[in-house]
N, CA, C and O atoms as a DFTB+ gen file, in Angstrom:
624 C
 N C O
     1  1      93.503      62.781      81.729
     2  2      94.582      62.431      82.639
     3  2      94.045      62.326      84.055
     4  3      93.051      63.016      84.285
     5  1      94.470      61.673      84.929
     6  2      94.413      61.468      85.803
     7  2      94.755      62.303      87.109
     8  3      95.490      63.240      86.794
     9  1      94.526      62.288      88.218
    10  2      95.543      63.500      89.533
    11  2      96.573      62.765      89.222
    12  3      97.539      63.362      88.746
    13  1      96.637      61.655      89.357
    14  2      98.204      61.127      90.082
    15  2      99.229      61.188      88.733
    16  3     100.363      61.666      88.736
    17  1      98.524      60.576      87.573
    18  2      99.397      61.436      86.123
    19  2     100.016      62.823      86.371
    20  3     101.245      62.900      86.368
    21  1      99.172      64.081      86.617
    22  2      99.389      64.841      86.953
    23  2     100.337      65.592      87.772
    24  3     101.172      66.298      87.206
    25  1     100.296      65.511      89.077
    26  2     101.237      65.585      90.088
    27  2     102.810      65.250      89.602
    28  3     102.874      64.417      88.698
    29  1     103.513      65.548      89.868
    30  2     105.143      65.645      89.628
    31  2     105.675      65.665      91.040
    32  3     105.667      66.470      91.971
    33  1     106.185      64.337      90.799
    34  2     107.049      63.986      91.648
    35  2     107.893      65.371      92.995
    36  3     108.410      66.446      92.689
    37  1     107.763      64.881      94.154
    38  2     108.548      66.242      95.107
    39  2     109.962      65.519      95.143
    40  3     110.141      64.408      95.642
    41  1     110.871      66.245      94.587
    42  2     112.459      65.540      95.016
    43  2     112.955      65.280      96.305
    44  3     112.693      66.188      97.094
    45  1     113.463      64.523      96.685
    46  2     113.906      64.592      98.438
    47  2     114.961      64.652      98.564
    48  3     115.656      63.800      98.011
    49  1     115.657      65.839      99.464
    50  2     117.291      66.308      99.211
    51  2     117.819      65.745     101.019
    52  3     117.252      66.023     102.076
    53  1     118.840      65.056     100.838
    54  2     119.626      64.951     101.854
    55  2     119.668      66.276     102.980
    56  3     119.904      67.449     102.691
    57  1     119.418      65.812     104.110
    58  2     119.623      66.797     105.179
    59  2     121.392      66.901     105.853
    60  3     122.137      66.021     106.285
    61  1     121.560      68.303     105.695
    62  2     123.201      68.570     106.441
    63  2     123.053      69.373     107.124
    64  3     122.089      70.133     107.222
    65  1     124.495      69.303     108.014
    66  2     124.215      70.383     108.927
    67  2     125.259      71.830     107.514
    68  3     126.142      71.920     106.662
    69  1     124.515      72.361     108.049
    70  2     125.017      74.022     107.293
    71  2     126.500      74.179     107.605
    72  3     126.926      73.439     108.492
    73  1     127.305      74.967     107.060
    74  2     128.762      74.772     107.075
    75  2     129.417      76.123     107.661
    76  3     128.565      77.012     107.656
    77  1     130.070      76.355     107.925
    78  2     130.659      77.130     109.057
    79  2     130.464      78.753     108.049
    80  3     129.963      79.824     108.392
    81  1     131.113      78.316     106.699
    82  2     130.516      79.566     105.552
    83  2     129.393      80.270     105.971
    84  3     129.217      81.428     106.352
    85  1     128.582      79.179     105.792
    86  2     126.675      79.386     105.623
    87  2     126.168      80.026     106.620
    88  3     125.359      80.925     106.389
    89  1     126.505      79.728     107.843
    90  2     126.751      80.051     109.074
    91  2     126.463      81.226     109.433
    92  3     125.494      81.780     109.951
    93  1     128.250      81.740     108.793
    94  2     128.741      83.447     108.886
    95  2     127.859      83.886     108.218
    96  3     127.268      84.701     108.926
    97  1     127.103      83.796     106.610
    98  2     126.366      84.557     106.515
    99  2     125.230      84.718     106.503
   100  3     124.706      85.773     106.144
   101  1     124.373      83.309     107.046
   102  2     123.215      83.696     107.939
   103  2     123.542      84.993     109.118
   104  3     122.890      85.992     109.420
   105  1     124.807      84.476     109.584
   106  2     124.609      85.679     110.797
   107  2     124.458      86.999     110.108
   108  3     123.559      87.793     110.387
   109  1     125.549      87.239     109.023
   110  2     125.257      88.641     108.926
   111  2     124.002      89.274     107.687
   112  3     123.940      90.306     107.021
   113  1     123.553      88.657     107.755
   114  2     122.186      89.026     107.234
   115  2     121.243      88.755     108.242
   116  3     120.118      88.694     107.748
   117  1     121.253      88.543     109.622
   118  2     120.706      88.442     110.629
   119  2     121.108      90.074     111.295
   120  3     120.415      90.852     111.950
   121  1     122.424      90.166     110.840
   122  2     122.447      91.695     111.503
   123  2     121.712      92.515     110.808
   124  3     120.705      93.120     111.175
   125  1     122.334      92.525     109.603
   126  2     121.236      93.495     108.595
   127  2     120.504      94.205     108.609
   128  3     120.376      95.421     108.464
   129  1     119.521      92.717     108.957
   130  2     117.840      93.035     109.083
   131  2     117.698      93.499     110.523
   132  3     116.771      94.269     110.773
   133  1     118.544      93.101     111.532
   134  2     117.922      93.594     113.029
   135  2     118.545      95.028     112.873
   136  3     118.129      95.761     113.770
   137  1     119.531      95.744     111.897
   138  2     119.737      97.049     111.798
   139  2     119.510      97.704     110.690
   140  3     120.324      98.490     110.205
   141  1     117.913      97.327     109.986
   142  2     117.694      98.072     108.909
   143  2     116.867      99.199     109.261
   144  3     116.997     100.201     108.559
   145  1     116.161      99.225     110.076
   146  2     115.345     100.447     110.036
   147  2     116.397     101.319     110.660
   148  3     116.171     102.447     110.220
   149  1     117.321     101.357     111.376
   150  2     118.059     102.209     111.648
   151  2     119.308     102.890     110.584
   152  3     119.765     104.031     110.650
   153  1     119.694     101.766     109.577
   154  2     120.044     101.984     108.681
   155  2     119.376     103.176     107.573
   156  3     119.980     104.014     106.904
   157  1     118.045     102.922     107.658
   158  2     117.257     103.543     106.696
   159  2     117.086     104.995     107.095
   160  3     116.950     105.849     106.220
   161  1     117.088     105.409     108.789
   162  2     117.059     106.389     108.928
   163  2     118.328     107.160     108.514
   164  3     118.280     108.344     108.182
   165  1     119.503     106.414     108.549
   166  2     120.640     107.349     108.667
   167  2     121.044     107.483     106.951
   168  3     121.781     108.394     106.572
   169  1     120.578     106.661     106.173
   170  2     120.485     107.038     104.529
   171  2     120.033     108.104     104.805
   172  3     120.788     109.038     105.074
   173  1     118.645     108.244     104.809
   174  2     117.519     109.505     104.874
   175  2     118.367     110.452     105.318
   176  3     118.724     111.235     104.438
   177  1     118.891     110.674     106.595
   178  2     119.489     112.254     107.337
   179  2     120.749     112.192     106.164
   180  3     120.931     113.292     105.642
   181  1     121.535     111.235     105.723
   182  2     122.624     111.679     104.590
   183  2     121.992     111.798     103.665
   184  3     122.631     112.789     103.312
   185  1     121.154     111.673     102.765
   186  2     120.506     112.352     101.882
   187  2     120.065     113.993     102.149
   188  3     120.344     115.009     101.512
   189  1     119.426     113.822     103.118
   190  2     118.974     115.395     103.478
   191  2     120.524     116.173     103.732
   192  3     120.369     117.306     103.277
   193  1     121.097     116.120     103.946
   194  2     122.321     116.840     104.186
   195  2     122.825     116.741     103.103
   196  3     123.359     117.816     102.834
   197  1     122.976     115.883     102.165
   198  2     123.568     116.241     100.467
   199  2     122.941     117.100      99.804
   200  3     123.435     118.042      99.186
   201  1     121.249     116.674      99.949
   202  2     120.396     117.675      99.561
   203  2     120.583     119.392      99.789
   204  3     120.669     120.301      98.963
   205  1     120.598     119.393     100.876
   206  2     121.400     120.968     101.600
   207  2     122.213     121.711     101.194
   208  3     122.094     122.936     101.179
   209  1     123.563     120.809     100.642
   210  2     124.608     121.432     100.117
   211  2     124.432     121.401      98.634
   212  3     125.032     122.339      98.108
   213  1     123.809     120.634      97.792
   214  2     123.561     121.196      96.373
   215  2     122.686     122.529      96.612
   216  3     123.159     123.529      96.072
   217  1     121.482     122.709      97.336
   218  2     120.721     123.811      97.868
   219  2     121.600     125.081      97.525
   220  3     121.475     125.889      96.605
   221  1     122.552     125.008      98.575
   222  2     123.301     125.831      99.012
   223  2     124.565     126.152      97.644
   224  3     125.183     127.216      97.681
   225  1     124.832     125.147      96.519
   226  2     125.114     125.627      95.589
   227  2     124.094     126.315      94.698
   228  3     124.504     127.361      94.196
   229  1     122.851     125.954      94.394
   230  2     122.295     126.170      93.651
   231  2     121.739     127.722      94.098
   232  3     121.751     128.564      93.201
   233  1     121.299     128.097      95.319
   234  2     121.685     129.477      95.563
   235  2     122.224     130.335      96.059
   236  3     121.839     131.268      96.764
   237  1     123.635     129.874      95.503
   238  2     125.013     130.457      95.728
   239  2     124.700     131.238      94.192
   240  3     124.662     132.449      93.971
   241  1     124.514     130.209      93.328
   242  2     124.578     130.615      91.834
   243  2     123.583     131.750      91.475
   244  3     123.941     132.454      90.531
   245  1     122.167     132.112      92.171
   246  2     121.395     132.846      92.341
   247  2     121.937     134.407      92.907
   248  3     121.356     135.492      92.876
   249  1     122.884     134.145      93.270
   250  2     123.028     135.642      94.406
   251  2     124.807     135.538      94.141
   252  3     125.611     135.918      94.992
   253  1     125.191     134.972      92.848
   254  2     126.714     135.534      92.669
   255  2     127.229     136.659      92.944
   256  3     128.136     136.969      93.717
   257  1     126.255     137.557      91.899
   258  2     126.886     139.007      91.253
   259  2     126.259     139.919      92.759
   260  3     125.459     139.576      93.629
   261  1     127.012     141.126      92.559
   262  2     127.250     142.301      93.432
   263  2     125.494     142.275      93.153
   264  3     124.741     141.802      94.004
   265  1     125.007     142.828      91.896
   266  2     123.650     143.111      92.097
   267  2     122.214     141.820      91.379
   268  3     122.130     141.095      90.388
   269  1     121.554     142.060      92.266
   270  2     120.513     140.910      91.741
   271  2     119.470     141.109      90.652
   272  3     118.836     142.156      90.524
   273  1     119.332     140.049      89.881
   274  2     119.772     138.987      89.625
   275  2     120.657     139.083      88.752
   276  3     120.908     140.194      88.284
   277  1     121.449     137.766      88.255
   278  2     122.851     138.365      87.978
   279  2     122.610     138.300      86.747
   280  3     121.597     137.907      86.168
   281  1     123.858     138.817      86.235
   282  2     123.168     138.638      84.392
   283  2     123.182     137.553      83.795
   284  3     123.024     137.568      82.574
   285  1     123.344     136.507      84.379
   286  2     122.986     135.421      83.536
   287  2     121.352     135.115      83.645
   288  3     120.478     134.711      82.879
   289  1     121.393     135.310      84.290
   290  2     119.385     135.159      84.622
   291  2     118.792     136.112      84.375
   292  3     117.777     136.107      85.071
   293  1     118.847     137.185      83.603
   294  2     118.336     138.224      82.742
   295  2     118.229     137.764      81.716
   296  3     119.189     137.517      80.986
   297  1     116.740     137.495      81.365
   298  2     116.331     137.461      80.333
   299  2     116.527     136.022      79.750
   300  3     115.664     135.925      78.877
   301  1     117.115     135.062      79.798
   302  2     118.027     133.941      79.706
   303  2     116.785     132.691      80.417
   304  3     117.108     131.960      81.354
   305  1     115.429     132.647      79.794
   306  2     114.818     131.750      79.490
   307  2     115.167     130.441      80.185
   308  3     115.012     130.129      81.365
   309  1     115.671     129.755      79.174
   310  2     116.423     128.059      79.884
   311  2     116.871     128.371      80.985
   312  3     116.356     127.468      81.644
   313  1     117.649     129.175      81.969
   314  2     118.666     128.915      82.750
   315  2     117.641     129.232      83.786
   316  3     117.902     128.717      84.873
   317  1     116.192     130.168      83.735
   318  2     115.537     130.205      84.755
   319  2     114.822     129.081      84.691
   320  3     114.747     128.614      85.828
   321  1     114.086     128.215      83.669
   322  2     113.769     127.019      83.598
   323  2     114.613     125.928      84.385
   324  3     114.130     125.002      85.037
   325  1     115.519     126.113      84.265
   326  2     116.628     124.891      84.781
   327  2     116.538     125.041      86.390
   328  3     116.126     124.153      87.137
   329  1     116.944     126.183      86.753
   330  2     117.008     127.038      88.091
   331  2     115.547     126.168      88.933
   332  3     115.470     125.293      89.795
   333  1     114.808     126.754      88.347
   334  2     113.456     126.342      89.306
   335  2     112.857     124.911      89.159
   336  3     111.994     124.407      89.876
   337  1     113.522     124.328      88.026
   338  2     113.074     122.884      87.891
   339  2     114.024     122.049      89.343
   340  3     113.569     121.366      90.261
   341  1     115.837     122.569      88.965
   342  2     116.669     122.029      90.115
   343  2     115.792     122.354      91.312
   344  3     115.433     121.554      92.176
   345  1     115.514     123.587      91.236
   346  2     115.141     123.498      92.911
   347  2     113.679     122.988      93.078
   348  3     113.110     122.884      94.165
   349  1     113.186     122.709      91.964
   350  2     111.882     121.804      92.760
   351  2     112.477     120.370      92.504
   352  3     112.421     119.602      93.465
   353  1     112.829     120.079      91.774
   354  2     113.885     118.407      92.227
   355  2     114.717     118.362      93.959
   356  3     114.948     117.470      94.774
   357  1     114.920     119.602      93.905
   358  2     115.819     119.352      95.195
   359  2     114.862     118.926      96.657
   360  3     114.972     118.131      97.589
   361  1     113.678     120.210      96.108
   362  2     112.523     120.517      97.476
   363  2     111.911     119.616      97.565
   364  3     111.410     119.513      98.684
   365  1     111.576     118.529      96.627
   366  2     110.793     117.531      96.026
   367  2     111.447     116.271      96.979
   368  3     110.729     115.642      97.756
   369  1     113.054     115.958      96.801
   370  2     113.784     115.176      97.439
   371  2     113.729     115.162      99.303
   372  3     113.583     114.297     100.167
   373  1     113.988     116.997      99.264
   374  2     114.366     116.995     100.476
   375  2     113.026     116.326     101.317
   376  3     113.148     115.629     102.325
   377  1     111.437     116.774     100.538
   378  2     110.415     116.448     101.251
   379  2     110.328     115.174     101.595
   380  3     110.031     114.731     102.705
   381  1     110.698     114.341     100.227
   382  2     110.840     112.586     100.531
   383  2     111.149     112.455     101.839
   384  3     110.470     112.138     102.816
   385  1     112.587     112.828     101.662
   386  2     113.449     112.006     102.561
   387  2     112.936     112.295     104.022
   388  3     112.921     111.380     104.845
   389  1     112.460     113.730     104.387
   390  2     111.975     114.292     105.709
   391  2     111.004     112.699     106.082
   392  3     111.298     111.819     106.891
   393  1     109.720     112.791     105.084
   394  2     108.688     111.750     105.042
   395  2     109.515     110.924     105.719
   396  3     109.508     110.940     106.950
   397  1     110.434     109.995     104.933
   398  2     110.931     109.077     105.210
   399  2     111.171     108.668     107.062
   400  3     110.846     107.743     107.806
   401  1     111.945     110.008     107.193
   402  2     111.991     109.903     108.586
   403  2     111.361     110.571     110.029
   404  3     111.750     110.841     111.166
   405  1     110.163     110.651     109.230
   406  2     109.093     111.000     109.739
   407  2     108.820     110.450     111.380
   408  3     109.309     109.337     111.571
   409  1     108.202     110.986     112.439
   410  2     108.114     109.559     113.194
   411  2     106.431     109.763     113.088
   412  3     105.806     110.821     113.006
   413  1     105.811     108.063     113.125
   414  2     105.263     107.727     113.273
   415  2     104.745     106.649     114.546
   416  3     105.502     105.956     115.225
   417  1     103.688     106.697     114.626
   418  2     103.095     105.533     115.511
   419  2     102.466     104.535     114.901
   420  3     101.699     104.539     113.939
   421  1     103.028     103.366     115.816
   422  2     103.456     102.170     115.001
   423  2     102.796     100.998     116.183
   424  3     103.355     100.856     117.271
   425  1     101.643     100.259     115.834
   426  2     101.330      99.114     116.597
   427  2     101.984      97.906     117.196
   428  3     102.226      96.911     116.512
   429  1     102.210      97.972     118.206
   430  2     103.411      96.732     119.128
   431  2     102.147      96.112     119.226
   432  3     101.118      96.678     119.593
   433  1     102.278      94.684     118.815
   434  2     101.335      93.663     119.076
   435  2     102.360      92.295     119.646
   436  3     102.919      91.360     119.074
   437  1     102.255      92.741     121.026
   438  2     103.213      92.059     122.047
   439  2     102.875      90.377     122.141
   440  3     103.796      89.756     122.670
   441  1     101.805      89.612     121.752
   442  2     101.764      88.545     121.919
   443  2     101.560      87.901     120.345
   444  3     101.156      86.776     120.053
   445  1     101.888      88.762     119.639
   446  2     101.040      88.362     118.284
   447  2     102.346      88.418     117.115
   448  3     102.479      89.317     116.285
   449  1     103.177      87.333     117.263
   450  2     105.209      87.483     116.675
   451  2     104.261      88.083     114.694
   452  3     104.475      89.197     114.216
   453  1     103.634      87.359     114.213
   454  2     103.121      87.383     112.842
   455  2     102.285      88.724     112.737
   456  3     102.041      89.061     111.578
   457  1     101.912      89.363     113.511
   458  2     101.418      90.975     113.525
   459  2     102.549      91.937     113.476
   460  3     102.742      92.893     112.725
   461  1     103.296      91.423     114.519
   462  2     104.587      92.230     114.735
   463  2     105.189      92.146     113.415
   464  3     105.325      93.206     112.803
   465  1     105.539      91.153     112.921
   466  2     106.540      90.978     111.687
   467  2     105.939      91.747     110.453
   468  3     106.599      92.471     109.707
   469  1     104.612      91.492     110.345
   470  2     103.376      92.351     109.055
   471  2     103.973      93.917     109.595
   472  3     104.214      94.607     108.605
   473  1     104.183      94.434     110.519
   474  2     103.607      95.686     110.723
   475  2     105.556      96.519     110.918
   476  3     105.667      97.743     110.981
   477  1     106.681      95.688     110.974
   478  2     107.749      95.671     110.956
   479  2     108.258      95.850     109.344
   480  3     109.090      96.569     108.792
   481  1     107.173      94.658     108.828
   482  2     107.746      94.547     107.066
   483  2     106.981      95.991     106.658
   484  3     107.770      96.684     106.014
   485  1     106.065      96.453     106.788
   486  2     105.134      97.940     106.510
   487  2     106.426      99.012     106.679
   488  3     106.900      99.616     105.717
   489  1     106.802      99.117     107.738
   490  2     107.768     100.054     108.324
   491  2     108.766     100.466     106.807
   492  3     108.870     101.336     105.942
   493  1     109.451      98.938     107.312
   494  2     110.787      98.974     106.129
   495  2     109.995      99.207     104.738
   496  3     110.671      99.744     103.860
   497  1     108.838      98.925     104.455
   498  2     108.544      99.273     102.858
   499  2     108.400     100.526     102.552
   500  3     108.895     101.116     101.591
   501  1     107.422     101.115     103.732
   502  2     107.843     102.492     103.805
   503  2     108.890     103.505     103.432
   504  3     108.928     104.401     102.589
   505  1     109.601     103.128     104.206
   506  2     110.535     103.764     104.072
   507  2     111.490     103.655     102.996
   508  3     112.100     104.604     102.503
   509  1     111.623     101.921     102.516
   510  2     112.657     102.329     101.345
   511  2     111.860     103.054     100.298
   512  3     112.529     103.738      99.524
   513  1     110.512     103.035     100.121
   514  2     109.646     103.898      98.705
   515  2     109.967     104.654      99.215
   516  3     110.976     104.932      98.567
   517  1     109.921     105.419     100.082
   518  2     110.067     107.238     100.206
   519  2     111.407     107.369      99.926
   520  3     111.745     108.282      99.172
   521  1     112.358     106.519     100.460
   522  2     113.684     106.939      99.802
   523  2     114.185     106.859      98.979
   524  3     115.273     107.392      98.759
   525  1     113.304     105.875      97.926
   526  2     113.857     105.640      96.787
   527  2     113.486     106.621      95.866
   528  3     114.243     106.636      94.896
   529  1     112.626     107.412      95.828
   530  2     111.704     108.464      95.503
   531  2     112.469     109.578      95.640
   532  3     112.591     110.230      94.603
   533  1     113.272     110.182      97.041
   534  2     113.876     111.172      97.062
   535  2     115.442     110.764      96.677
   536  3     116.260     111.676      96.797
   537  1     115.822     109.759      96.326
   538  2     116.971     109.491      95.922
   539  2     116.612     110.087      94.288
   540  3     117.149     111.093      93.827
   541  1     115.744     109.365      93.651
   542  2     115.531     109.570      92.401
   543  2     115.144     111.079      91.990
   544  3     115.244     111.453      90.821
   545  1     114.731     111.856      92.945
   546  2     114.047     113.110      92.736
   547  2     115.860     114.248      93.047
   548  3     115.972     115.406      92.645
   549  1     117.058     113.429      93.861
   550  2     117.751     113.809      93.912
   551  2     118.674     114.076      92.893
   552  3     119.406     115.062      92.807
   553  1     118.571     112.966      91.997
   554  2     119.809     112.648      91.430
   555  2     118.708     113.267      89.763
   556  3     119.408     113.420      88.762
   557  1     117.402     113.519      89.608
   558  2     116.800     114.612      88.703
   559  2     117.298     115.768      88.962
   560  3     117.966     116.068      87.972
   561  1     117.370     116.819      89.943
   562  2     117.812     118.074      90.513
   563  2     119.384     117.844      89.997
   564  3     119.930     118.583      89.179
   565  1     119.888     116.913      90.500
   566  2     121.496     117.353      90.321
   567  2     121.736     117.160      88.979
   568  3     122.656     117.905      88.643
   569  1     121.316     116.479      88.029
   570  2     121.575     116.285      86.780
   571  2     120.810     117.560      85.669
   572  3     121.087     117.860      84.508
   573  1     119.606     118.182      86.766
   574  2     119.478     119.784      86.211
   575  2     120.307     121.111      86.816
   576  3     120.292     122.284      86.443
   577  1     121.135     120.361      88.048
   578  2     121.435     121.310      88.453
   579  2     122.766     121.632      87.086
   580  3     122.842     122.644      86.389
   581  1     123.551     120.582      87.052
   582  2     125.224     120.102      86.243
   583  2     124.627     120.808      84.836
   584  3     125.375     121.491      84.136
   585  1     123.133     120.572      84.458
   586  2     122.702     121.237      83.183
   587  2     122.961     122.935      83.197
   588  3     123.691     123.646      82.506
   589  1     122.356     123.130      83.912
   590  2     122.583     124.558      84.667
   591  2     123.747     125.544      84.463
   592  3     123.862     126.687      84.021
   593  1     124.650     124.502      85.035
   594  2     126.162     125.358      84.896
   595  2     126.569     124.985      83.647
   596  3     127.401     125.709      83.100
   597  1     126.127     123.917      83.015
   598  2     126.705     124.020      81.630
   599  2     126.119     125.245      80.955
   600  3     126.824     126.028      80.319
   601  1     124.578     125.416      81.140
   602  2     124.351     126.891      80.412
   603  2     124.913     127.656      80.579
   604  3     125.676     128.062      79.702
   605  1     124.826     128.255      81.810
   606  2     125.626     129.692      82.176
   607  2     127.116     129.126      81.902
   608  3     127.514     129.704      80.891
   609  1     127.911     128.411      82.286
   610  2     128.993     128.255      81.262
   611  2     129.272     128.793      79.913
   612  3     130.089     129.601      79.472
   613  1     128.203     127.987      79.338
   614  2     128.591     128.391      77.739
   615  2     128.292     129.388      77.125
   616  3     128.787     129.760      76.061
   617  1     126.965     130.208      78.111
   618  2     126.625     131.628      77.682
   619  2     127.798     132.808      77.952
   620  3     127.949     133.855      77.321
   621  1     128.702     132.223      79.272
   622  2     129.304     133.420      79.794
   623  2     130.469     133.523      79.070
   624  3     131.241     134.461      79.272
């Protein structure tokens, strides 16, 4: 075969102007993005603060009874398994998310728009892996935490 056999045709599409729709939501995906890293921080601090208050259930449940430890955690195998798995899911999360909003120093390359944008797109990748990480490490903890009380539930 030949190149020009080869090659496939490029289609040529009529030029319009964009429609008042298209418009609106170019703009707001123009906001979006000019408010995602700020977005990303304020996921992160609401994560860490959800994180906190399962914390704060999970050793609530530790320090119920008048004397320590309570009797469900005597002797009761699984429920200390569960216990320390939740709370390393939780510690695990909370660390993400801290990462996440970590501050860092970050290269302004003031004449250079295609450095800036490389080192802008770094930022945001950053950050959504770390949060996606302590989201996922969150929602492990709480689904050992819900295990948890089903034990001591059904033991008590």
């Amino acid at each position: 075969m030949s190149d020009q056999q080869q090659q496939q045709p490029i289609p040529i599409y009529e030029a319009h102007e964009p429609s008042e729709a298209s418009k609106r939501i170019t703009a707001i995906f123009d906001e979006m993005a000019g408010k995602q890293l700020d977005n990303l921080n304020d996921a992160a601090k609401s994560l860490i603060e959800r994180i906190s208050t399962f914390l704060a259930v999970l050793f609530g449940l530790s320090i119920l009874s008048s004397n320590f430890p309570p009797y469900y955690l005597k002797g009761n195998t699984p429920v200390k398994y569960l216990f320390f798995a939740a709370l390393a899911g939780y510690m695990l999360a909370i660390g993400a998310a801290l990462w996440a909003t970590q501050v860092r120093f970050y290269h302004r390359y003031t004449y250079n728009a295609t450095r800036s944008q490389a080192e802008l797109a770094q930022m945001i990748r950053q950050k959504v892996s770390w949060l996606r990480l302590a989201n996922l490490l969150f929602a492990l903890g709480t689904v050992l935490l819900a295990a948890l009380l089903l034990v001591i539930v059904w033991n008590v």
